[in-house]
C-alpha positions in Angstrom: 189.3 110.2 32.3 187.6 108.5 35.0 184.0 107.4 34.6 181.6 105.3 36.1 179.3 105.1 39.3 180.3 103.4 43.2 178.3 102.9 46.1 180.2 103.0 49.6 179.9 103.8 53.1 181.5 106.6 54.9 183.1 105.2 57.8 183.2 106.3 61.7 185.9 109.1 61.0 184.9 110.3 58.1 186.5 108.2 55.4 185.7 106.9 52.2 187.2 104.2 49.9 188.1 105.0 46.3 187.1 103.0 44.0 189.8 101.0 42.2 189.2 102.1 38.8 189.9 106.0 40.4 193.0 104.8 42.4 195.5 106.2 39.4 193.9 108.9 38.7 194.6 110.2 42.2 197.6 108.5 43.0 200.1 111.5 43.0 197.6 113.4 45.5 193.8 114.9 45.7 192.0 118.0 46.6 188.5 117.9 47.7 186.3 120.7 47.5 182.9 121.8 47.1 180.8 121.0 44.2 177.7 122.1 42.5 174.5 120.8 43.5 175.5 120.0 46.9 178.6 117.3 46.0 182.2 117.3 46.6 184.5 117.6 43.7 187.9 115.6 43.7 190.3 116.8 41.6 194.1 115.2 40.9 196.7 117.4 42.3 197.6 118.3 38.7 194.8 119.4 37.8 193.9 121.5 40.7 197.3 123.1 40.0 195.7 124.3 36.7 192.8 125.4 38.0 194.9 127.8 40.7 196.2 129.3 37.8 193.3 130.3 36.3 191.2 131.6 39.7 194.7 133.6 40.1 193.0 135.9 37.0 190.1 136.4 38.2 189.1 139.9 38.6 188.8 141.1 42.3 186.5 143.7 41.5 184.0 141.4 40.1 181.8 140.6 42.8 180.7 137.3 41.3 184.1 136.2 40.9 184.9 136.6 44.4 182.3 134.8 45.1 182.5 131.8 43.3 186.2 131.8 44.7 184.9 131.8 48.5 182.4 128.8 47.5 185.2 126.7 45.5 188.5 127.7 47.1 188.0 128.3 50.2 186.6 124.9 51.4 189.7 123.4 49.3 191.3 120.4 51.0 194.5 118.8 50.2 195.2 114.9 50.7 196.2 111.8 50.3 194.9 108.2 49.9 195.7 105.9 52.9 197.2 102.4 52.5 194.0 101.4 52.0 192.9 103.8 49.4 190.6 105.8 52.1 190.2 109.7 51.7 189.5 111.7 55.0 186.6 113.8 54.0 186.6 117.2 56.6 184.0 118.2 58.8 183.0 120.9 56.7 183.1 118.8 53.8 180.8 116.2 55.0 177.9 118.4 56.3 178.2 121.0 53.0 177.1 117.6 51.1 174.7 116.0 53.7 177.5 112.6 54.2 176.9 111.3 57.6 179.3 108.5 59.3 178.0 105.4 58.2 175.8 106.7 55.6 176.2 105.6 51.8 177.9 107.8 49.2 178.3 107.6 45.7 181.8 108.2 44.0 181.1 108.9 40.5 183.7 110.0 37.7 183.1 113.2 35.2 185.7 114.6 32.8 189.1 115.5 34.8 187.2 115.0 38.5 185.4 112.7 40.5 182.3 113.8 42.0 181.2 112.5 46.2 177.4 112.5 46.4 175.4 111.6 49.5 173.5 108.3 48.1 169.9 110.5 48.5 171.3 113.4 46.7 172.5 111.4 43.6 169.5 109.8 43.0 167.4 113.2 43.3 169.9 115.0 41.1 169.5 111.9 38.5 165.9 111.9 39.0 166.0 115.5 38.2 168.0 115.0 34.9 165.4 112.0 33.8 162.7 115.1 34.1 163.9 117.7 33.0 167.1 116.1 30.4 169.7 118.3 29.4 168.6 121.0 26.2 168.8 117.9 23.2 170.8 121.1 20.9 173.5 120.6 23.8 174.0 116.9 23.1 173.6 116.8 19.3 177.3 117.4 18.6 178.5 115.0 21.2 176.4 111.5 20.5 174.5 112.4 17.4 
């Protein structure tokens, strides 16, 4: 599982490095999409694949459902790292999480994804979480 937080730039087209530590993790291929509170997710190609499967069963007469599929699916983007570990993050991508060419980003890992956060975003959402920390019932059972 990937973990850990890194500051870099997005480039002139759109790019981003991946942090070493990630480079496995994505090696056989990536799919960016939305995330929740304003990032991008990055999930392994394996992974993704699992998650396919399961928005396969999800009810199309359930209006949230189709919803949430619209808002995670359809801005889905399969690719690659470049020789030089760069990801092209699209258009749509870029403005859905406020990432501007030459602007700083944070690549930070979470359980089976990576998460892209425009640098001003990361800190509010972290900010946020200092303020207002996760219910302390939630956490118990994970560090005691």
């Amino acid at each position: 599982m990937p973990f850990g937080e890194y500051q870099y730039s997005l480039d002139d087209k759109g790019r981003v490095v991946i942090p070493g530590p990630f480079r496995d993790f994505l090696e056989d291929g990536l799919v960016l999409t939305r995330g929740m509170e304003g990032c991008l997710y990055v999930f392994p190609t394996d992974r993704w694949r699992k998650i396919e499967e399961q928005l396969v069963n999800l009810p199309l007469t359930d209006r949230d459902a189709r919803a949430f599929v619209r808002f995670f699916y359809s801005g889905a983007h399969k690719t690659r790292m470049d020789n030089a570990s760069r990801v092209l993050i699209p258009p749509p991508l870029r403005q859905f999480a406020g990432l501007t060419e030459g602007g700083e980003v944070v690549i930070a890992g979470a359980p089976g994804r990576l998460e892209i956060w425009s640098l001003e975003r990361w800190w509010k959402a972290i900010e946020e979480i200092l303020h207002n920390p996760p219910a302390p019932e939630a956490l118990r059972g994970l560090i005691g």
